[in-house]
C-alpha positions as CSV (number, residue, x, y, z in Angstrom):
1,X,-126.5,77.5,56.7
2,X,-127.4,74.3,54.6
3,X,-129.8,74.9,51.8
4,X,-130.5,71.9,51.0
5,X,-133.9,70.2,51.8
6,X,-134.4,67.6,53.6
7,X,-137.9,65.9,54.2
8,X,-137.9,63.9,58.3
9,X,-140.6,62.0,59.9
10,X,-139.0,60.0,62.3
11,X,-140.4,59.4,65.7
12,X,-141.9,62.1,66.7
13,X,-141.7,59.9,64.3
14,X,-149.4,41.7,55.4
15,X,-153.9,37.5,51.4
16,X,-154.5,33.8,51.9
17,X,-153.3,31.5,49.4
18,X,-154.2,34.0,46.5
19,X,-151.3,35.7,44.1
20,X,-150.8,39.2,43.2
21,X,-149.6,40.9,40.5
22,X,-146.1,42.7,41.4
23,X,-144.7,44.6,38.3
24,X,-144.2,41.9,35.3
25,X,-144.0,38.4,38.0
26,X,-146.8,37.5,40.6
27,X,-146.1,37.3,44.2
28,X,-147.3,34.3,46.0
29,X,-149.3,34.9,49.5
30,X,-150.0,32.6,52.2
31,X,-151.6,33.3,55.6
32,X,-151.6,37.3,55.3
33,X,-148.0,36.8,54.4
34,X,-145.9,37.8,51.3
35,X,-142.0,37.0,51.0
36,X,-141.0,40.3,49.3
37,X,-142.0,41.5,53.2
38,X,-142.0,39.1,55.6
39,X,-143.6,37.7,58.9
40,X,-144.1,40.9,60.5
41,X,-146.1,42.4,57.6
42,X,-149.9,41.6,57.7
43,X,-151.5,42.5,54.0
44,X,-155.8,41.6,54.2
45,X,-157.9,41.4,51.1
46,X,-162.3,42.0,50.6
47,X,-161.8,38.2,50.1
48,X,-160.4,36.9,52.5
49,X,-162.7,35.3,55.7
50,X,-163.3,38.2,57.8
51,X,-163.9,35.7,60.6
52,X,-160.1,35.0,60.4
53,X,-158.9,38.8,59.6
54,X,-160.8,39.8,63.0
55,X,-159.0,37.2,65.1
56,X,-155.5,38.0,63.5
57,X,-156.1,41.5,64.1
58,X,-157.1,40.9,68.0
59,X,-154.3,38.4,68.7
60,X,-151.8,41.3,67.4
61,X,-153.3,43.9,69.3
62,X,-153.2,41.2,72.6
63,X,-149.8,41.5,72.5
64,X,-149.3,45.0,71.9
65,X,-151.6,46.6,74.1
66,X,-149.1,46.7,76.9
67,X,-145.9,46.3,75.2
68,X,-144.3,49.4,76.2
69,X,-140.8,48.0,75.9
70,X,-140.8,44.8,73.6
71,X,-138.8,44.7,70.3
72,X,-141.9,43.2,68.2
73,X,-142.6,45.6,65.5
74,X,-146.3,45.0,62.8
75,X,-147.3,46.7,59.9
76,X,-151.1,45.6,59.0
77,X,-151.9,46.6,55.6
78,X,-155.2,46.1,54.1
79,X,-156.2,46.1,50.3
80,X,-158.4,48.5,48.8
81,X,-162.2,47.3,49.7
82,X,-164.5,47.4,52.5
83,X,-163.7,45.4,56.0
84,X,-166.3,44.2,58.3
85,X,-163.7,44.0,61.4
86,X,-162.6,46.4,64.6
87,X,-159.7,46.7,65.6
88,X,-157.2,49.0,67.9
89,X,-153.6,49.9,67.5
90,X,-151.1,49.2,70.2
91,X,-147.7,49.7,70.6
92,X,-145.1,49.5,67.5
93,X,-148.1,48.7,65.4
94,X,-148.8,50.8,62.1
95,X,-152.0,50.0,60.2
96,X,-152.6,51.2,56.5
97,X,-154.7,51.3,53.4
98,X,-153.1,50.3,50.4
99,X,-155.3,52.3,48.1
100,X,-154.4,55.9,46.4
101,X,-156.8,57.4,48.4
102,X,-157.8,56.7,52.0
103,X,-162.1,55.8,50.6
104,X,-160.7,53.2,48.6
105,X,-160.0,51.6,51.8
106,X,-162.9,51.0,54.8
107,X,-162.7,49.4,57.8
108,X,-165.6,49.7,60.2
109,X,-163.7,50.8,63.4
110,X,-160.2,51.3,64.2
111,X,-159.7,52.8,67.9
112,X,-156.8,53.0,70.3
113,X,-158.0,53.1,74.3
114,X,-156.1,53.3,77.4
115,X,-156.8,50.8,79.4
116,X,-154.2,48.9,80.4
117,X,-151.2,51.4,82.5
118,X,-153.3,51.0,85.8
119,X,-155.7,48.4,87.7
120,X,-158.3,51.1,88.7
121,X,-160.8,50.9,85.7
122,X,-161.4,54.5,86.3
123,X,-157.9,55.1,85.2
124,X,-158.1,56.0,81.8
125,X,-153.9,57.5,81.2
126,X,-152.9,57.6,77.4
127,X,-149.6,59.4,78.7
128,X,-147.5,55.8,77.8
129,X,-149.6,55.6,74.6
130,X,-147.2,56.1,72.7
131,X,-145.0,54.5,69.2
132,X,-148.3,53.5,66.9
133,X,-149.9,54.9,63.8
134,X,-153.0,55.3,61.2
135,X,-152.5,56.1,57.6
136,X,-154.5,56.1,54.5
137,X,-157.5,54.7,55.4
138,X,-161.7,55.4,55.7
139,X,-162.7,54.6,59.5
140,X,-166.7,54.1,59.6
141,X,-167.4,55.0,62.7
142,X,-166.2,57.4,65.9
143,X,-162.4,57.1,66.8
144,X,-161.5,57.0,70.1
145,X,-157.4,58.0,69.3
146,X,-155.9,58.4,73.0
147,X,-152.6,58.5,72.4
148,X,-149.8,60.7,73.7
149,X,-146.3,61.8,71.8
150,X,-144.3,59.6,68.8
151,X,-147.8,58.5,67.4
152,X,-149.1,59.4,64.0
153,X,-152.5,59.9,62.4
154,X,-152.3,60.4,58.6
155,X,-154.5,60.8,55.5
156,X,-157.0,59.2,57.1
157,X,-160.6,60.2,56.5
158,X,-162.9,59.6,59.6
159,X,-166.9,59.2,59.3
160,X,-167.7,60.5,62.3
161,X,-166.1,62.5,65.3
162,X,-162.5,62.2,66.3
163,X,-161.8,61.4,70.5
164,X,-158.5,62.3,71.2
165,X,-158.8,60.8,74.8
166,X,-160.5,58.2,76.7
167,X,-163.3,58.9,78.6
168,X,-161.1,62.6,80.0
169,X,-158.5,60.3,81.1
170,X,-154.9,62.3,80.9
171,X,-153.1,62.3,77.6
172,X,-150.3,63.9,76.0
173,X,-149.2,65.2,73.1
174,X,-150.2,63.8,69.3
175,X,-150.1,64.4,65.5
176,X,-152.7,64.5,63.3
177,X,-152.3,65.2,59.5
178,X,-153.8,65.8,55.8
179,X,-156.8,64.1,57.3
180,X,-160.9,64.8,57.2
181,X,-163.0,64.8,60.0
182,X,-166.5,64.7,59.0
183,X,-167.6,65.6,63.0
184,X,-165.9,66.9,64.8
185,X,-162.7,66.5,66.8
186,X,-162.8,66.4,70.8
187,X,-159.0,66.8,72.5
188,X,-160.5,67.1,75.7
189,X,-158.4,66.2,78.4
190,X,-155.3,66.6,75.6
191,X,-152.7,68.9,77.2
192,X,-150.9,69.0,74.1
193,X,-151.6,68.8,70.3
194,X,-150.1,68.7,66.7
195,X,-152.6,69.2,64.1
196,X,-151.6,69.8,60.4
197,X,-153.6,70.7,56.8
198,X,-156.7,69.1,57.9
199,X,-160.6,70.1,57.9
200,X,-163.1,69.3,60.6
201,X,-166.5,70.6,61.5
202,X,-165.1,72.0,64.4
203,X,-162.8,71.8,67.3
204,X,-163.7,71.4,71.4
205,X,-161.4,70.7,74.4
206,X,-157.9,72.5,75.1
207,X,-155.5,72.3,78.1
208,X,-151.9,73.5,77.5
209,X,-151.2,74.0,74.0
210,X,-153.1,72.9,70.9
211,X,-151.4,73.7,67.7
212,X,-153.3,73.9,63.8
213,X,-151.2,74.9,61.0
214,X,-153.0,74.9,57.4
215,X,-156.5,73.5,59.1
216,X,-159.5,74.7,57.4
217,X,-160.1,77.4,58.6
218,X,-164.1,77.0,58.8
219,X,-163.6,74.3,61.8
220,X,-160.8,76.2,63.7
221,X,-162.0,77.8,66.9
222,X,-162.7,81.7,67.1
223,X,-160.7,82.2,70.4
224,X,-156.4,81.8,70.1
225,X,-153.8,82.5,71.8
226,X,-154.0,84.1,75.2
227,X,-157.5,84.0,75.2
228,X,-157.6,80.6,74.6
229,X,-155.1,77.1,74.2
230,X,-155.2,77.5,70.4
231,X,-151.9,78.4,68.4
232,X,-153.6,79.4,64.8
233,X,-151.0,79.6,61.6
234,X,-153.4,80.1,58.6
235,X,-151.3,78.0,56.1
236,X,-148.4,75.3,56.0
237,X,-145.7,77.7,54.2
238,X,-143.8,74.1,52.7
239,X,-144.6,70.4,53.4
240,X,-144.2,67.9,51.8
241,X,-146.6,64.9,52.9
242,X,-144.9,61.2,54.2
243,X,-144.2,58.7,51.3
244,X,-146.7,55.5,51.4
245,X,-146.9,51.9,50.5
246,X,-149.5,50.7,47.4
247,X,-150.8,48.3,45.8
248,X,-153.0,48.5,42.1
249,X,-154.0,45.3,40.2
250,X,-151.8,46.1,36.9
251,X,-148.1,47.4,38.5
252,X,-148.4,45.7,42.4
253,X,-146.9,47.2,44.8
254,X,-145.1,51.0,44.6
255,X,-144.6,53.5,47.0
256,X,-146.7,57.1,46.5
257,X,-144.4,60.0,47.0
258,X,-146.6,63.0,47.2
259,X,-144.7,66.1,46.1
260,X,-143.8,69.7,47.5
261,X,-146.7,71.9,48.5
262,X,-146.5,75.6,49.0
263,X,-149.1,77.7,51.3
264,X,-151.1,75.1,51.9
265,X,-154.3,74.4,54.1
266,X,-156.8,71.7,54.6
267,X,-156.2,68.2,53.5
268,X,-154.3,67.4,49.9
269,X,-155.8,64.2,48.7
270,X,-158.8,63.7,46.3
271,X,-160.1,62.6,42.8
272,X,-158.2,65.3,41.2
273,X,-156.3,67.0,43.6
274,X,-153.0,64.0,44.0
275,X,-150.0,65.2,43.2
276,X,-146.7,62.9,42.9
277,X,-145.7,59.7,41.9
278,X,-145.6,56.0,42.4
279,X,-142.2,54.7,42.3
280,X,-142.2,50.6,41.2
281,X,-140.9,48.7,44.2
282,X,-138.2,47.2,42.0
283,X,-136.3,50.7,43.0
284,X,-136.5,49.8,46.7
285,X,-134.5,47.1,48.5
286,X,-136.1,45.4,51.0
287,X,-134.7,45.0,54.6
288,X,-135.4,42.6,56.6
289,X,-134.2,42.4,60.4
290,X,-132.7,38.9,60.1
291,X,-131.0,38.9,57.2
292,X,-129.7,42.3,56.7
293,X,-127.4,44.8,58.6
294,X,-125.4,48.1,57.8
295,X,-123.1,46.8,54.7
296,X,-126.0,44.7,53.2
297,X,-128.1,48.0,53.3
298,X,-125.3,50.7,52.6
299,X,-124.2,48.1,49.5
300,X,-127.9,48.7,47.5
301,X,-127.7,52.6,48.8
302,X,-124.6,52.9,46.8
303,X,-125.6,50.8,44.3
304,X,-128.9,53.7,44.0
305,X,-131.5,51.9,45.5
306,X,-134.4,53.5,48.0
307,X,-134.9,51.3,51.3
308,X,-138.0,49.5,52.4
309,X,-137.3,48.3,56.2
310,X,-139.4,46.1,57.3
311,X,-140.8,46.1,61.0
312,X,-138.0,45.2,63.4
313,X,-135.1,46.3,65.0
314,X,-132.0,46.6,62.9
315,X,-128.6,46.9,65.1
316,X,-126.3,48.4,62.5
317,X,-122.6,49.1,64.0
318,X,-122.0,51.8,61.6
319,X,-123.7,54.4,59.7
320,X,-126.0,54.5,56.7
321,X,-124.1,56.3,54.5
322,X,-126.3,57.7,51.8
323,X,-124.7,59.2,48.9
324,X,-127.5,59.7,46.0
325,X,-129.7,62.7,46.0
326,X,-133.1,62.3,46.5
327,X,-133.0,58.7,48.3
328,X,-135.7,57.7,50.6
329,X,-135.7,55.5,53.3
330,X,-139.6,54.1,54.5
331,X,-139.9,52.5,57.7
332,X,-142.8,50.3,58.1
333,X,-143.8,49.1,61.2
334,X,-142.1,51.6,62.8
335,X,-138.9,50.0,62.4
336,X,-136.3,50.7,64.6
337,X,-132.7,52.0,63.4
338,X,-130.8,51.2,66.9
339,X,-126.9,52.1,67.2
340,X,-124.7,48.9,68.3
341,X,-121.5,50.8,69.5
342,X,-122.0,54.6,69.9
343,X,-122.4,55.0,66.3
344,X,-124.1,57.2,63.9
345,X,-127.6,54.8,62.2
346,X,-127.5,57.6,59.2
347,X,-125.2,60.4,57.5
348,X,-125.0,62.0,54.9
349,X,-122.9,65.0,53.8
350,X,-123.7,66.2,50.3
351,X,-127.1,64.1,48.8
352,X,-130.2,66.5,49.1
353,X,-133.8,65.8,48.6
354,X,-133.8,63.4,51.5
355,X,-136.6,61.8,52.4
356,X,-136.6,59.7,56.0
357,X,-139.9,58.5,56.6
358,X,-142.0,55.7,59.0
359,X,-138.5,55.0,61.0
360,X,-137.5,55.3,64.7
361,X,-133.9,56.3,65.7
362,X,-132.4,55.0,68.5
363,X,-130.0,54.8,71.2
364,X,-127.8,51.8,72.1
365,X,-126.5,50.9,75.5
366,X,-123.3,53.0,74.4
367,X,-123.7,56.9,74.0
368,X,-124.0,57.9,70.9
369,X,-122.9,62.0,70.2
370,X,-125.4,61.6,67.1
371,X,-127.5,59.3,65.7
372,X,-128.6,61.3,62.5
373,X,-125.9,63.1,60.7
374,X,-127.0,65.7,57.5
375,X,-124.4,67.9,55.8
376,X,-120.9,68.0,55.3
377,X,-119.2,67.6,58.6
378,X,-116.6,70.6,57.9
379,X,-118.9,73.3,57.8
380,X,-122.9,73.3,58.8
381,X,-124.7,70.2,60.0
382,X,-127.8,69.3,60.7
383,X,-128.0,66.4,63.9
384,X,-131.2,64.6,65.3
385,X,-131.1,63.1,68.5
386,X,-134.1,60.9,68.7
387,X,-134.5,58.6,71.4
């Protein structure tokens, strides 16, 4: 049996013209864009012309809506302040506060509907909702969420009630985590759920199988398990929450790794309830799809950098060998580790502490036995076949 830890989320899982302060230089940004990330990271300031932020926002989700099967990959990431704009997330789209805490960063309504898998505008079916997520943000408003599996909701603090469907149209499957509901939340026509150390005023709707591990338990429905769709565990024995990008006036960017938590339940974020660390991005290496492939990426692992990749869709023809304890690898974007030949996208047989976060893992047109490889490959292993 391995005894090491390893910490996984993986599929289930972006300032005109202004600079920034990034560690001891200043970053210039143009058009939402920075270099350090690329075209396919969208960062938004309070400043910036909310008249032009809104149409950005609705041209991306235009083309995501309905791409079920495209290789585009966004991250939209929006400063600390308030934001006068709506928006919706659609496929391969992940949109995110940069702040410590999700208040330090509002935007009036972020939704995602399904409207768009059938002609009949009756049709409301989330079940091909899938490959999106929320994180670290204040939504001012009711979210509509109707999404099905390999879709995240994170640290996100929501004003009003959370809609897990749309309109009782069929959906599927979800996660929701370290996250407050000031209503409540509505699953509805949700035949299956996910939801993790969060708090709620309370819960309606069940179908198949709606799991709550750590809620608060003043929001969790009376009835479980036969007597009702609701699987009840009382507290999250060990979690560790997913790693996120920052951004603070003095150091720039970092990356917030929240630490080990032990019997936990309801949300872990607060004035004086964070616990972990910022990391400096100067110990991250930054991928980007068009410039970098497995030797570029496994030459700063084993030089003892972390990886940053970028939203796209990186074709590596051998593994990621990772050889340093304690390494983390962030996805944004949910970018997308694909094997070229048959080949493992990440091994590892001794470094522990692992933490694989934000990335999807996936199959190229040859079969691959594994496609995530943890442990020494002469005695116990852990695999992950993701598709």
């Amino acid at each position: 049996m391995i005894k090491k830890r390893y910490l996984l989320f993986i599929g289930l899982v972006a300032l005109i013209g202004i600079a920034v302060g990034c560690g001891k230089s200043k970053v210039k940004i143009k058009d939402f864009h920075t270099d350090i990330f690329g075209d396919n990271v969208y960062i938004f300031s309070p400043e910036d012309d909310m008249s032009k932020v809104q149409e950005t926002l609705d041209k991306i989700y235009e083309k995501q809506e309905t791409a079920q099967f495209d290789d585009a990959r966004y991250a939209i990431y929006f400063m600390p302040g308030s934001y006068e704009v709506s928006t919706s997330a659609g496929f391969y789209t992940q949109i995110a506060g940069l702040g410590m805490l999700p208040t330090d960063t509002k935007i009036s309504a972020i939704n995602t509907y399904a409207r768009w898998l059938s002609d009949d505008p009756s049709n409301h079916n989330a079940t091909c909702n899938f490959w999106r997520s929320i994180e670290n943000v204040e939504i001012a408003s009711d979210v509509v969420w109707a999404v099905s599996q390999a879709t995240g909701m994170r640290r996100v603090q929501v004003d009003g009630n959370l809609i897990l469907h749309d309109e009782y149209g069929w959906a599927s499957g979800g996660f929701l985590a370290d996250s407050r509901i000031e209503g409540i939340v509505d699953s509805g026509s949700q035949q299956q759920w996910l939801s993790r150390n969060n708090s709620y005023k309370g819960w309606t709707g069940q179908n198949w199988n709606i799991v709550m591990a750590g809620d608060k338990a003043s929001g969790v429905p009376d009835k479980t398990w036969p007597e009702a769709a609701y699987t009840v565990v009382d507290t999250t024995k060990v979690v560790r929450e997913k790693p996120f990008l920052v951004y603070d006036d003095k150091d720039g960017f970092g990356v917030y790794v929240p630490d080990w938590k032990n019997d936990s339940a309801s949300y872990g974020w607060g004035k004086d309830t964070n616990e972990g660390k910022v990391l400096p991005i100067s110990d991250f290496y930054i991928a980007k799809e068009k410039t970098d492939n497995a030797d570029t990426i496994n030459k700063a692992l084993s030089e003892g950098k972390n990886i940053i990749f970028t939203p796209g869709i990186y074709k590596l023809d051998k593994a990621l060998n990772i050889q340093n304890s304690g390494t983390i690898l962030l996805g944004m974007g949910l970018a997308t580790l694909r094997s070229a030949n048959g080949n493992e996208c990440i091994a590892s047989d001794n470094a522990d502490d692992l933490i694989l976060a934000g990335l999807l893992v996936d199959a190229g047109t040859s079969e691959s036995d594994n496609l995530v490889h943890l442990g020494a490959k002469d005695s116990a292993k852990l695999s992950l076949l993701v598709p």
